[in-house]
C-alpha positions in Angstrom: -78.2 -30.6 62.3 -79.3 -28.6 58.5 -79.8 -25.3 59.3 -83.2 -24.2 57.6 -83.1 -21.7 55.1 -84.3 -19.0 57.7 -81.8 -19.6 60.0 -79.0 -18.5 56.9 -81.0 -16.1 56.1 -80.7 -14.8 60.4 -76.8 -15.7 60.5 -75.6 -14.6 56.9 -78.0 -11.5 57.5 -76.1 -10.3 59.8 -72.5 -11.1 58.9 -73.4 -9.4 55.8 -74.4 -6.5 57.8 -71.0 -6.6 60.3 -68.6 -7.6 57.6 -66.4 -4.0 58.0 -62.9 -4.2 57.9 -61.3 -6.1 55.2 -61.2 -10.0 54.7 -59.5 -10.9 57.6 -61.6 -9.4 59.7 -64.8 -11.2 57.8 -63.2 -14.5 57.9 -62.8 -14.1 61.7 -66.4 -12.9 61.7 -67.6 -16.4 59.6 -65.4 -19.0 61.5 -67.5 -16.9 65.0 -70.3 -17.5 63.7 -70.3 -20.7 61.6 -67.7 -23.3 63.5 -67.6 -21.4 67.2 -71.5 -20.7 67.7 -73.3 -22.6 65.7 -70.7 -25.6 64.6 -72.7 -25.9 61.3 -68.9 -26.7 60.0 -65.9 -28.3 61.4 -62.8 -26.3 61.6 -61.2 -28.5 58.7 -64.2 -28.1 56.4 -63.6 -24.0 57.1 -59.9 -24.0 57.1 -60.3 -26.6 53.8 -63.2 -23.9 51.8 -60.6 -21.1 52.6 -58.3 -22.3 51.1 -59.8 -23.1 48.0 -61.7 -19.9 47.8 -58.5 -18.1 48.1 -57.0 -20.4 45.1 -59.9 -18.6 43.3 -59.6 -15.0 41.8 -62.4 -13.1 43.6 -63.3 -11.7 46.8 -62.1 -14.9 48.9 -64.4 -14.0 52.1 -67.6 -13.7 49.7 -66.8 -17.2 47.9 -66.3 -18.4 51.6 -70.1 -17.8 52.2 -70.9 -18.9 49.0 -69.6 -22.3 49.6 -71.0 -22.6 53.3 -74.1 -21.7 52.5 -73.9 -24.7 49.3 -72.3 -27.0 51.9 -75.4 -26.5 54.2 -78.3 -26.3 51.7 -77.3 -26.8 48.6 -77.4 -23.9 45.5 -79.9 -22.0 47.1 -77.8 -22.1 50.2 -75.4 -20.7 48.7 -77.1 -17.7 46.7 -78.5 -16.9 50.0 -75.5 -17.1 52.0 -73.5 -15.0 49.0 -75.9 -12.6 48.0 -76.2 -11.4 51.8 -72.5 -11.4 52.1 -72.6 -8.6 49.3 -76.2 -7.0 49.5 -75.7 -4.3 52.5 -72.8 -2.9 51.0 -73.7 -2.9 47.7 -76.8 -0.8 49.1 -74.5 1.6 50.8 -71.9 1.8 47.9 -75.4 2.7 45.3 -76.0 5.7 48.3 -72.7 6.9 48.7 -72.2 6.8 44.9 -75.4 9.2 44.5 -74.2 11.3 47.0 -71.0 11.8 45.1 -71.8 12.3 42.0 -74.5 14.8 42.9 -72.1 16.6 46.0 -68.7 15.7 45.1 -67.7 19.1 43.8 -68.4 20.8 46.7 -65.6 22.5 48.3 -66.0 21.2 51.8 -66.9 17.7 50.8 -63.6 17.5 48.2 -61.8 18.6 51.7 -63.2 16.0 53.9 -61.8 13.6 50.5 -58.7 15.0 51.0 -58.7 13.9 54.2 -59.9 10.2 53.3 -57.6 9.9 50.3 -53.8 10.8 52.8 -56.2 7.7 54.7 -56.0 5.7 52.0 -52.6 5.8 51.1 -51.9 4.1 54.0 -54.4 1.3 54.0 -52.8 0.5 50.7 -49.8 0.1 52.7 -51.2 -1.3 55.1 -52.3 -4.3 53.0 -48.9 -4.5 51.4 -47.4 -5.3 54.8 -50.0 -7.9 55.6 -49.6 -9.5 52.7 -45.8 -9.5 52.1 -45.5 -11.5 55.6 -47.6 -14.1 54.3 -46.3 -14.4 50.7 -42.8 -13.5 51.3 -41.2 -16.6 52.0 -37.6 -17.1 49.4 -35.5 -15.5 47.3 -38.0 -16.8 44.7 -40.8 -14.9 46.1 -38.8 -11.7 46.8 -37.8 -11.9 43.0 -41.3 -12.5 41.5 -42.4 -9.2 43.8 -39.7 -7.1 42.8 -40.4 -8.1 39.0 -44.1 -7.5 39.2 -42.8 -4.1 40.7 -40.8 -3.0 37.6 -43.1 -4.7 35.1 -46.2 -2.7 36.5 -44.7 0.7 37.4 -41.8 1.3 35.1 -43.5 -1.5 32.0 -47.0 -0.7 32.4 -47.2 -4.2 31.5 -51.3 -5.5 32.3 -52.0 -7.0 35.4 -53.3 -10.4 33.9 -50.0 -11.1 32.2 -48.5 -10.6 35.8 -50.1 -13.0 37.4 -49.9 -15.8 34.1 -46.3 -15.5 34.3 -45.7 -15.6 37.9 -48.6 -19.1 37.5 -46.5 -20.6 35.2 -43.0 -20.2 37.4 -45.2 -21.8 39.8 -46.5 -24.8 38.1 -42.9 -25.3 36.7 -41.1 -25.1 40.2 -43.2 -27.4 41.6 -43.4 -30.6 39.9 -43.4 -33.0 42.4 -45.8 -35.6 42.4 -48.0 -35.7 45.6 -49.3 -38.8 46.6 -51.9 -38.1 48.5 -55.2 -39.6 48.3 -57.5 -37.9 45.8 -61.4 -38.0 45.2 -62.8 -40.8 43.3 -65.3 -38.3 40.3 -67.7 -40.3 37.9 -68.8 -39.4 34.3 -71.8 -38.1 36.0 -70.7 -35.6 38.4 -68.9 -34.1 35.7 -71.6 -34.3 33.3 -73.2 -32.4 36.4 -70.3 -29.9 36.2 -70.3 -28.8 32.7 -74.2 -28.3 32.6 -73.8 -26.4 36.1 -70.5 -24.2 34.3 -72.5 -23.8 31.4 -75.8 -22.1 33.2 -73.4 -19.8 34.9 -71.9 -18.3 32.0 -75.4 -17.8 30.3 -76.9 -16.0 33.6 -73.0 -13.8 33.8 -73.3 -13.4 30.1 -77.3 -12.5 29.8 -77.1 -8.9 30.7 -74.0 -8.6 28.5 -75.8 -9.6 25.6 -79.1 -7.8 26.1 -76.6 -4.7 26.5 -74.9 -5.4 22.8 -78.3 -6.4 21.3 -79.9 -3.3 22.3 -77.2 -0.9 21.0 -76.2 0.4 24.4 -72.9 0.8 23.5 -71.4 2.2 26.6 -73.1 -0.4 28.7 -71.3 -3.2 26.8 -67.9 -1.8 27.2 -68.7 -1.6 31.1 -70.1 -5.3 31.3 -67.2 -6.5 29.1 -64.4 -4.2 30.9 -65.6 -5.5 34.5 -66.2 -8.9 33.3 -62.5 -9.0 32.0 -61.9 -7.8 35.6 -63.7 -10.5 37.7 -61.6 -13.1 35.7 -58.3 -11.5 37.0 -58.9 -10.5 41.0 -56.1 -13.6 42.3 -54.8 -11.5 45.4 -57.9 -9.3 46.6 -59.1 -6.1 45.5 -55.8 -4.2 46.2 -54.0 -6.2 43.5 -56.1 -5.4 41.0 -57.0 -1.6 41.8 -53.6 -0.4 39.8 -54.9 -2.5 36.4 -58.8 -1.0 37.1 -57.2 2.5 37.9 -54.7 2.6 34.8 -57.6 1.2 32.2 -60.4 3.9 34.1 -58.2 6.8 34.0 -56.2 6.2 31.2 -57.5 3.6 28.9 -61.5 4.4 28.9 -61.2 8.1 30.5 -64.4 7.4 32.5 -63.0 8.4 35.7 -59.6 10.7 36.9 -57.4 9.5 39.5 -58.7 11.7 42.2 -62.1 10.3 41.5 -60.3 7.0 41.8 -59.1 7.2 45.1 -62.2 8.6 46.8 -63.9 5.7 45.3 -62.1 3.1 47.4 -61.9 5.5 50.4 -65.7 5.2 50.5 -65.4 1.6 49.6 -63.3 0.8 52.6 -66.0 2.6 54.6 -68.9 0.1 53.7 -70.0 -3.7 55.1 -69.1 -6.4 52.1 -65.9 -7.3 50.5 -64.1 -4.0 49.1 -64.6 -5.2 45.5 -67.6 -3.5 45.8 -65.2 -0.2 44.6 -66.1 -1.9 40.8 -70.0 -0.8 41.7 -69.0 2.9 42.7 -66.5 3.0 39.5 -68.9 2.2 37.4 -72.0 4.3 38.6 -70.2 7.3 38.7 -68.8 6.3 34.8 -72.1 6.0 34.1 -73.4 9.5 35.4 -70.5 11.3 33.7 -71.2 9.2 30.7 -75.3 10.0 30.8 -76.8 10.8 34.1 -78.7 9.5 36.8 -80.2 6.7 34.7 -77.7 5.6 33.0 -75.5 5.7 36.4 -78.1 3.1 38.1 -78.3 0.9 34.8 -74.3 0.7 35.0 -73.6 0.4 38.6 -76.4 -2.8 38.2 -74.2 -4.1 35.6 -71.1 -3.7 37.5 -72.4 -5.9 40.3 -73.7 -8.3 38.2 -70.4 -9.1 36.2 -68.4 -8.6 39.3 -70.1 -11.2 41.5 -72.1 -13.5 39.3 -68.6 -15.0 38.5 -67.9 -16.1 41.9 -70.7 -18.3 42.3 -69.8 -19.7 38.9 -66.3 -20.6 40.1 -68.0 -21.7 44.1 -70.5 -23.9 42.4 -68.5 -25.9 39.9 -65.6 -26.2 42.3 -67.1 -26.9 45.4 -67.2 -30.9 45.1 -63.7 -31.1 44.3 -62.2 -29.2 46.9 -60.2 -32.1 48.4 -58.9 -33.5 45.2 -57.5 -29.7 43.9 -56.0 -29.3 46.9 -53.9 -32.1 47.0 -52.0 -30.4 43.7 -48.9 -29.0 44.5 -48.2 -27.2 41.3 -51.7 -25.7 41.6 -50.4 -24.7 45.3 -47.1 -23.9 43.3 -49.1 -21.7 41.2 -51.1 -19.6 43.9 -47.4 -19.1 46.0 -46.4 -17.8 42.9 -49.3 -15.4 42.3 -48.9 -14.3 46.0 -45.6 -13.3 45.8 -46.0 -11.4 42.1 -48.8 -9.8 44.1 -47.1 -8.2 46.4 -45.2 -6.2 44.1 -48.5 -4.8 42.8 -49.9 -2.9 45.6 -46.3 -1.8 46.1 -46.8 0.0 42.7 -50.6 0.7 43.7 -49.1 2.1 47.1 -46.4 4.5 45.2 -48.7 5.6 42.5 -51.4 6.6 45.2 -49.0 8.0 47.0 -47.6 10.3 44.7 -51.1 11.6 43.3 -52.3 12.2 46.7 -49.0 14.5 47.8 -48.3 15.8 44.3 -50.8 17.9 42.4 -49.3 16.9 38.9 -47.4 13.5 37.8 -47.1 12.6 34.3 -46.2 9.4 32.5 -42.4 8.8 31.6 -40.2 6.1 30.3 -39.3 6.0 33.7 -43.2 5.6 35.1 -45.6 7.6 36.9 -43.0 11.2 37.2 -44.1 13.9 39.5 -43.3 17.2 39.6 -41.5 18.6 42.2 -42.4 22.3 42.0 -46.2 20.8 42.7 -45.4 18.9 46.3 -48.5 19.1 48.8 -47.4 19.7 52.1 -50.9 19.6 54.0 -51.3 16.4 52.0 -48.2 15.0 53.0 -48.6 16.0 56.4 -52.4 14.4 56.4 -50.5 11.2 55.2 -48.1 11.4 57.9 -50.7 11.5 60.3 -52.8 8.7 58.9 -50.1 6.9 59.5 -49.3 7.9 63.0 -53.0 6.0 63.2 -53.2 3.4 61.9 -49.5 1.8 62.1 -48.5 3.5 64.9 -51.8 3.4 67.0 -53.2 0.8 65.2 -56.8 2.2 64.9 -59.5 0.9 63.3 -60.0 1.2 59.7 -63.2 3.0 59.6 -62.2 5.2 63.1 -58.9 6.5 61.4 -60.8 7.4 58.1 -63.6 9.4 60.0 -61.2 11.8 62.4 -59.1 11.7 58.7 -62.1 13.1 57.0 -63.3 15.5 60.3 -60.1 16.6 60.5 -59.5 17.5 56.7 -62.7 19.1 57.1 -62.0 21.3 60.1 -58.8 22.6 58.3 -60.8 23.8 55.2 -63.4 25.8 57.6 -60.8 27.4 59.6 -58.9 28.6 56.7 
């Protein structure tokens, strides 16, 4: 039976509101709620839409909704079913944003950050381990890491060139011919497509435009920066932190790499897919850059660009799930990307890593250098602890990045 457009509103409600802990733990939360309970899908339609989303660059577990809620009513279905996916946490993330910009320099709350930051350095790795099972399969794979490793760290060679390589090893190495049955597609439904494509990139690009029109200068490079972005998320928001960080930090100069890092601690600590670090990047631009005003008007912007795109790429591919993924090379090309990715958050993990337990690293030949006369013991030591929590003990996300933050905290009282 249809659901009826409260009943998404009731279910995707509140797996927007219980979405914590990273897209595995939303996926599990989805396939609960959406094949187990309510059996509005069947576990191949859910296992099918997965994998597609996860073809897709993108928060995967926000496309996922998107398409269930367009599989069960249609393009309204899935703006409802999507923009509740994202909605809680973009709330929160606008919140904890204010609250940082306006409290940030405090001295206890930059010690409860240090706290959150050691945290973060290992959720970073944390990720990296997840995902290297998964993606690490041949020599092949191990190769493409390793070289996305040196290209990113040592090169400082852009993330999007990354991941078009490692595509196009893909599609080369795989050029088998599958003969499975495909979809049968008139003239119409992709007449239907390109009109569908086409409204999508005017409502994206809408903003964009009223943003160059008017002058707003700073606005434009945002939307055009985090559009840019959007395009280039294949492998989840961990992949593409190090390109976001290095063009923040060190291409635009909005933000510094402490600033960075408490960004996605707090991200990590809100309902919604951790993309939603772009919206807290970008308010906190925006109020270095102008103020309160100009903060809201960017952080807006940011979540438009961000998310608009992924019911672009939901809504044109949805109908033609079956026959895309019957493509090896395109599979080809996603193992590829995979793999390549892996060796991104490794860089991501060491360059966190070495601004959280060094106070100064500069950039070599060589990549990010620290120096050793400016090693952070308590940092190290709040690393080492983090760890102890979440690998060792294997405690919750959120859990392990409050005690982190108390403890931090504590420390800066007592001394």
């Amino acid at each position: 039976m249809r659901p009826s457009y409260g009943d998404l509103f009731r279910v995707f409600g509140r797996i927007g509101l219980l979405s914590f802990g990273g897209p595995a733990a939303q996926i599990a939360l989805m396939h609960t709620e959406l094949v187990d309970r309510h059996k509005w899908l069947k576990e191949n339609q859910f296992l099918g839409a997965l994998s597609f989303c996860m073809l897709l660059p993108g928060p995967e577990a926000m496309q996922l909704a998107t398409y269930a809620g367009w599989r069960l009513r249609g393009t309204l279905g899935g703006l409802i079913a999507g923009g509740l996916f994202v909605l809680p946490g973009a709330i929160v993330i606008l919140v904890l944003a204010m609250g940082y910009s306006a409290f940030g320099q405090v001295p206890v709350i930059q010690a409860l950050f240090t706290g959150i930051k050691a945290t973060v350095v290992v959720i970073v790795i944390q990720a990296l381990l997840s995902l290297s099972r998964r993606a690490l399969k041949g020599w092949d794979s191990w190769a493409l890491a390793g070289l996305g490793f040196t290209a990113m760290f040592f090169l400082s060679v852009p993330f999007p060139v990354i991941i078009a390589i490692a595509a196009l090893w893909g599609v080369v190495m795989r050029p088998e011919f599958d003969a499975q049955k495909r979809e049968d597609h008139n003239v119409t439904s992709y007449i239907k497509t390109v009109k569908t494509a086409l409204i999508w990139i005017a409502i994206w690009a809408a903003p964009v435009f009223l943003a160059w029109a008017s002058g707003a200068s700073f606005l434009t490079e945002v939307a055009l920066f985090f559009s840019k972005l959007a395009v280039v998320t294949f492998g989840g928001a961990y992949a593409v932190l190090a390109y976001m960080t290095q063009a923040v930090v060190e291409t635009h100069g909005w933000l510094t790499t402490p600033q960075m890092i408490d960004a996605l601690g707090l991200a990590e600590t809100t309902p919604g897919p951790l993309i939603l670090v772009t919206q807290f990047v970008g308010h906190l631009a925006g109020y270095q850059e102008g103020g309160v005003t100009l903060a809201l008007l960017a952080g807006v912007m940011t979540l438009w660009v961000t998310f608009t795109p992924c019911f672009l790429w939901i809504f044109i591919g949805a109908p033609y799930i079956e026959t895309l993924l019957s493509r090896p090379r395109l599979k080809g090309a996603l193992t590829s990307i995979s793999a390549a990715v892996v060796g991104v958050i490794l860089n991501l993990s060491v360059w966190f890593a070495l601004h959280v337990i060094f106070a100064e690293v500069q950039t070599t030949a060589l990549g990010p250098t620290p120096t050793l006369g400016s090693f952070n013991a308590l940092s190290a030591a709040f690393v080492g602890v983090a760890a102890l929590l979440l690998l060792g003990l294997r405690m919750s996300m959120i859990l392990a990045l409050t005690l982190m933050a108390i403890l931090a905290g504590g420390l800066h009282i007592l001394m």
